[in-house]
C-alpha positions as CSV (number, residue, x, y, z in Angstrom):
1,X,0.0,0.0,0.0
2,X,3.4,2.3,0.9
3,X,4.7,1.7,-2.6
4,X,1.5,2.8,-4.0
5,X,1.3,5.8,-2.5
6,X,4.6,6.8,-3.2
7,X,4.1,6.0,-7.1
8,X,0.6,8.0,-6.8
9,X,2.4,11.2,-5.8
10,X,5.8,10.8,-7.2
11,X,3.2,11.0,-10.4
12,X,1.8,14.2,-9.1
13,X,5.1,16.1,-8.8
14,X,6.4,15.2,-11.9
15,X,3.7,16.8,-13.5
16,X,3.7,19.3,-11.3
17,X,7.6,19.7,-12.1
18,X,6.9,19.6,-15.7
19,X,4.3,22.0,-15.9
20,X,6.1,25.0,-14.0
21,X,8.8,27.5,-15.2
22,X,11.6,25.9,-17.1
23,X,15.4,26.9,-17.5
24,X,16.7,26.5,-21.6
25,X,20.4,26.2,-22.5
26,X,20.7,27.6,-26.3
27,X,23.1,27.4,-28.5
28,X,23.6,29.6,-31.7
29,X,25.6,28.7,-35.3
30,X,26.2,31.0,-38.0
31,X,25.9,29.6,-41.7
32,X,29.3,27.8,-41.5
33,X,27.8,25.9,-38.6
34,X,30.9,28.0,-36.4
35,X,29.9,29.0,-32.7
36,X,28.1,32.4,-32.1
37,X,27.1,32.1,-28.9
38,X,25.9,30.2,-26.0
39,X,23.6,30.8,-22.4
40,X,21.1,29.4,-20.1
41,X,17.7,31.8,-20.4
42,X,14.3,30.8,-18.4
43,X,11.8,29.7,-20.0
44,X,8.1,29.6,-19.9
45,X,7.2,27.7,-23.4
46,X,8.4,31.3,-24.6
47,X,11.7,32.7,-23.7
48,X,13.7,35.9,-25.0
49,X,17.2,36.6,-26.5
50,X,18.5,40.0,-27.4
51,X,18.8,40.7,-30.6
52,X,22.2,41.3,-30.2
53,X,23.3,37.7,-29.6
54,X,21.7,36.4,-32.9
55,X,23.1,39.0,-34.9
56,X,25.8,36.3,-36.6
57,X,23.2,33.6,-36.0
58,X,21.5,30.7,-38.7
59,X,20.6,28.1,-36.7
60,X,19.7,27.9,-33.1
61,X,18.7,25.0,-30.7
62,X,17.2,24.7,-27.7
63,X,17.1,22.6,-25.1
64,X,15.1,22.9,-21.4
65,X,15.9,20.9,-18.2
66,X,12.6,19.5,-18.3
67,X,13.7,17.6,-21.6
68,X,11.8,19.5,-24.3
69,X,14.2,20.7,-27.2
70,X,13.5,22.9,-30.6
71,X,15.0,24.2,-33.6
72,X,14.7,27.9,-35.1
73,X,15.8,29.4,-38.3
74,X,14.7,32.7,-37.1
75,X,12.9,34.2,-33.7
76,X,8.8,33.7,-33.2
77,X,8.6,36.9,-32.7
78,X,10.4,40.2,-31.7
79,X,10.2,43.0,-29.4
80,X,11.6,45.9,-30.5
81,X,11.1,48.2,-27.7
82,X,12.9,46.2,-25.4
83,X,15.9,44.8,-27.8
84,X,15.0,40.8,-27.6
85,X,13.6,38.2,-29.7
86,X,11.0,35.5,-29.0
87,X,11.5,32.0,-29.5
88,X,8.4,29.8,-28.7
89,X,9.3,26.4,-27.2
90,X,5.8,24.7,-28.8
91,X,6.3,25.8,-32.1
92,X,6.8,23.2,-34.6
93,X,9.8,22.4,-35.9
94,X,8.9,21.8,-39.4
95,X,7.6,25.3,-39.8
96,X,10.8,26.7,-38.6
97,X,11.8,27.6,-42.0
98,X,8.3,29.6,-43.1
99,X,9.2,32.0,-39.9
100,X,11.0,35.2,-40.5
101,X,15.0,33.9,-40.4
102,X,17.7,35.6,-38.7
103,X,19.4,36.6,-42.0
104,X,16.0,38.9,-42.2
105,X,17.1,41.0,-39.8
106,X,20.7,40.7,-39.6
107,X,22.0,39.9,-43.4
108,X,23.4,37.4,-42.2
109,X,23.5,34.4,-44.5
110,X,20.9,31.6,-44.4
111,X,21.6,28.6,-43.3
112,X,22.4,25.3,-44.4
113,X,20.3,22.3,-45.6
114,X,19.2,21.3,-42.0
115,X,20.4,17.3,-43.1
116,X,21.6,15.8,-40.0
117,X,23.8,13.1,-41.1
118,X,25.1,15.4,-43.9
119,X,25.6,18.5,-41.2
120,X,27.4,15.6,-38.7
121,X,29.7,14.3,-41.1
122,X,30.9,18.2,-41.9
123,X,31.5,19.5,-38.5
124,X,33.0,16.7,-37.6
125,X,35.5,16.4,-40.8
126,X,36.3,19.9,-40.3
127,X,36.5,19.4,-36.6
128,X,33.6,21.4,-35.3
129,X,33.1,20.3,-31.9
130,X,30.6,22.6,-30.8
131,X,28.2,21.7,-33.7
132,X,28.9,18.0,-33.6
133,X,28.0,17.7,-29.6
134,X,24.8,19.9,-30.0
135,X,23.7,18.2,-33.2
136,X,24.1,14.3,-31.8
137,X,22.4,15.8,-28.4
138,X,19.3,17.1,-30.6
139,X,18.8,15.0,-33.6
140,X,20.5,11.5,-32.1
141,X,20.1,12.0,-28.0
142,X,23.7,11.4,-27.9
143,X,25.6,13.3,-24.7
144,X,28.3,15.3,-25.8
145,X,31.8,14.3,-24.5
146,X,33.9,16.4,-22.0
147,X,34.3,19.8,-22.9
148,X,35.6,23.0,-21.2
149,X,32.2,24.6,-22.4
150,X,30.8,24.7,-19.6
151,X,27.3,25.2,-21.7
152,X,28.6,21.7,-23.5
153,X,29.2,20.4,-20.5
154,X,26.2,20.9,-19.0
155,X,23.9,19.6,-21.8
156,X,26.3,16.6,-22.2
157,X,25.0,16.5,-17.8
158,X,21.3,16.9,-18.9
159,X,21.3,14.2,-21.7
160,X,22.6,11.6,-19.6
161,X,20.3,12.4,-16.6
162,X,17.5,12.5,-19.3
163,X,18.9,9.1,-20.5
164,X,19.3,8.0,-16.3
165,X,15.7,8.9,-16.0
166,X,13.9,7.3,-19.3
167,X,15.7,4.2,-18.5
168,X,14.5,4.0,-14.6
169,X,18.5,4.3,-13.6
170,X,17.6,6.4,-10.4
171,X,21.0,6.2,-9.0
172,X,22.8,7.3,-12.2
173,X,19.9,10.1,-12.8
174,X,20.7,11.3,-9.2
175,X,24.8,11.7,-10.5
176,X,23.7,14.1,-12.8
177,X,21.4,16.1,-10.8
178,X,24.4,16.4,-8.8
179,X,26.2,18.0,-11.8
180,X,23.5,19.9,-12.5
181,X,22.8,21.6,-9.7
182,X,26.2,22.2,-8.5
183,X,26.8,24.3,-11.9
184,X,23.6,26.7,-11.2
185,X,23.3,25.9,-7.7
186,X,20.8,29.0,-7.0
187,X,18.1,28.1,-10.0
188,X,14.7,26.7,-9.2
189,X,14.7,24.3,-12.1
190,X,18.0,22.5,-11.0
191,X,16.8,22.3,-6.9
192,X,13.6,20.2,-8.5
193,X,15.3,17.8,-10.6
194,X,17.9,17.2,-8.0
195,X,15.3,17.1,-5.6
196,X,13.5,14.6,-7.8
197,X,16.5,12.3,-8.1
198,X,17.2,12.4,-4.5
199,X,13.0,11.4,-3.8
200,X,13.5,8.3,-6.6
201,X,16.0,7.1,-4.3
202,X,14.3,7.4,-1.2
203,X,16.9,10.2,0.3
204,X,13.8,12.2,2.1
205,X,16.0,13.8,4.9
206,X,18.7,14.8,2.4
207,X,16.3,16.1,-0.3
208,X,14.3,17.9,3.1
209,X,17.9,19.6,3.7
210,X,18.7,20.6,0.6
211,X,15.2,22.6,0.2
212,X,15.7,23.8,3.4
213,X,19.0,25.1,3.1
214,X,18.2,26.8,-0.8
215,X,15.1,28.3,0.6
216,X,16.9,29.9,3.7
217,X,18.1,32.6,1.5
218,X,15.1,33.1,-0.7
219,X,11.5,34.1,-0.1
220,X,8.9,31.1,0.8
221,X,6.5,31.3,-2.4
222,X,3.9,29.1,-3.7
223,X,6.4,26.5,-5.1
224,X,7.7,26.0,-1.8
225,X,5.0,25.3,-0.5
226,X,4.0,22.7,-2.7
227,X,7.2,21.3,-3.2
228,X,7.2,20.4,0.8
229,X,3.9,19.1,0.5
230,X,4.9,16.6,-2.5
231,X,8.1,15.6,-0.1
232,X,6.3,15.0,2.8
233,X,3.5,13.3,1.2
234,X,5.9,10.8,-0.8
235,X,7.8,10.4,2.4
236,X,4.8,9.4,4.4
237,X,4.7,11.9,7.0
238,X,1.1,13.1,5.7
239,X,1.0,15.3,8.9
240,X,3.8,17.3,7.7
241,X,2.3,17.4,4.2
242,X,-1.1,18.7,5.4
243,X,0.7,21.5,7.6
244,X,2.7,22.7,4.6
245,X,-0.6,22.7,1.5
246,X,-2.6,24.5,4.0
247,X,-0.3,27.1,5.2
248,X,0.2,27.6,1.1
249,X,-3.1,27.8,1.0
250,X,-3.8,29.9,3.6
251,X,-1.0,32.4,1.8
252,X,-1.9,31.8,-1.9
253,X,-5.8,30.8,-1.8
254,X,-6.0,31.7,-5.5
255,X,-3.4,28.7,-6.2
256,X,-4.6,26.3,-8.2
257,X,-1.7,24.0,-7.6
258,X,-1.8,24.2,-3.7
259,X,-5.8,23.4,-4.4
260,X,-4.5,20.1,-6.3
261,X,-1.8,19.2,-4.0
262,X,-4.9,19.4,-1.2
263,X,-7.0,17.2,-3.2
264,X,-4.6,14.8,-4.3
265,X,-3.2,14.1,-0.3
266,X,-6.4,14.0,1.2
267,X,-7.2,11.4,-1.7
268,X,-5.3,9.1,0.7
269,X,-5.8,10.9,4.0
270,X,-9.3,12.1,4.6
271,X,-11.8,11.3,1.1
272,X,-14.5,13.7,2.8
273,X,-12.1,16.4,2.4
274,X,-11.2,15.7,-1.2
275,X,-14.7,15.5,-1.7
276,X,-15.1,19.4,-0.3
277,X,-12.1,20.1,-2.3
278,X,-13.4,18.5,-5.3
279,X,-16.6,20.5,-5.2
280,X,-15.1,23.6,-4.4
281,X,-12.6,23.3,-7.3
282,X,-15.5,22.6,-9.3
283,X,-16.9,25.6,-8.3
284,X,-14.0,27.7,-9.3
């Protein structure tokens, strides 16, 4: 009955996880498939560049924590006023090339016949690294191999926790997360996949410290509050879980999530509750 319960919520927060705000690292190519740049941008299903950094730029991928990945020929949209472009994680790849491209705005020559094998066998001929490791990561799911990039490095650390994860290898998965988070040790997205890693392996006092210790520094918002819920919950100390989703509650009552989190641990604790909760979500 444990087990059960701990797959029912483990299910809850990684859709939860999945569904929140979202770290991308990008990486940007001019038309001979050469470097032009590299960074780690948050990301909502949209995020922004400025326009300077994809003034040299032909090709750009992107790839978020949360394992979604795209291709652009050219930004989704701009804003002007404020410099950036717009790139739109859900748009689909195969109309990447009947968006305004980069050369558009910048002169900058078009790029290449997107032909992954063809592209592969170039860069790595001519001994384009950079190009090589993004283009197995995105087209093949193949980690890159050690780099001094740290932007290489940490996608080649995200496809093999992605890898870890698919293939139910917790204690590998929780290796990377490691990586991960101790390269951006202060971002949201990394504390909740190392977080996750630590809960598949059943470390509930060390992923309890680690939350606590990131959050001592930082205001106490919403996610927090969920995210102790979720912990608790899949730990079994539904006590502690109920103290956390109400006091989220009690600060965030418009929160949808805190609302599901409710309904979701008095699915186990108290059905007469989740029934309230049901009909007041209902409601809503």
């Amino acid at each position: 009955m444990l087990n059960t319960r701990l797959t029912f919520f483990l299910l809850i927060l990684t859709a939860f996880v999945h569904a929140a705000a979202d770290k991308a690292l990008v990486f940007a190519f001019d038309s001979n498939v050469m470097p032009c740049g590299d960074t780690v941008v948050e990301s909502s299903g949209l995020f922004t560049l400025p326009i300077s950094f994809c003034r040299d730029a032909s090709t750009l991928f992107a790839f978020s924590l949360s394992g979604k990945k795209n291709l652009f020929f050219g930004p989704s949209g701009h804003d002007y006023a404020a410099g950036e472009f717009i790139f739109a994680f859900l748009q689909d790849e195969r109309q990447a090339e009947d968006f305004t491209l980069f050369g558009d705005y910048s002169g900058s020559l078009p790029p290449p016949t997107f032909n992954p094998e063809s592209l592969l066998f170039l860069s790595e001929t001519m001994g384009f690294f950079e190009f090589s490791s993004v283009l197995k990561s995105y087209c093949f799911k193949e980690a890159p191999e050690e780099s001094e990039n740290p932007e290489i490095s940490l996608l080649r650390n995200l496809m093999l926790y992605l890898h870890a994860e698919e293939w139910n290898d917790f204690k590998s998965a929780s290796k990377y997360s490691l990586s991960i988070f101790s390269r951006i040790p202060g971002d949201e997205e990394a504390l909740k996949m190392r977080l996750m890693s630590l809960m598949n392996n059943a470390e509930f006092a060390a992923a309890n410290s680690i939350m606590d210790s990131f959050y001592s520094k930082r205001d106490k918002g919403e996610l927090f509050y969920s995210l102790k819920a979720n912990l608790f919950a899949i730990w079994g100390k539904f006590d502690a879980a109920e103290k956390y989703v109400e006091e989220g509650r009690t600060l965030y009552p418009e929160s949808k999530t805190l609302l599901m989190d409710a309904i979701n641990l008095y699915s186990v604790t108290d059905t007469v509750k989740m029934a309230e909760l049901l009909d007041f979500y209902e409601m809503r």
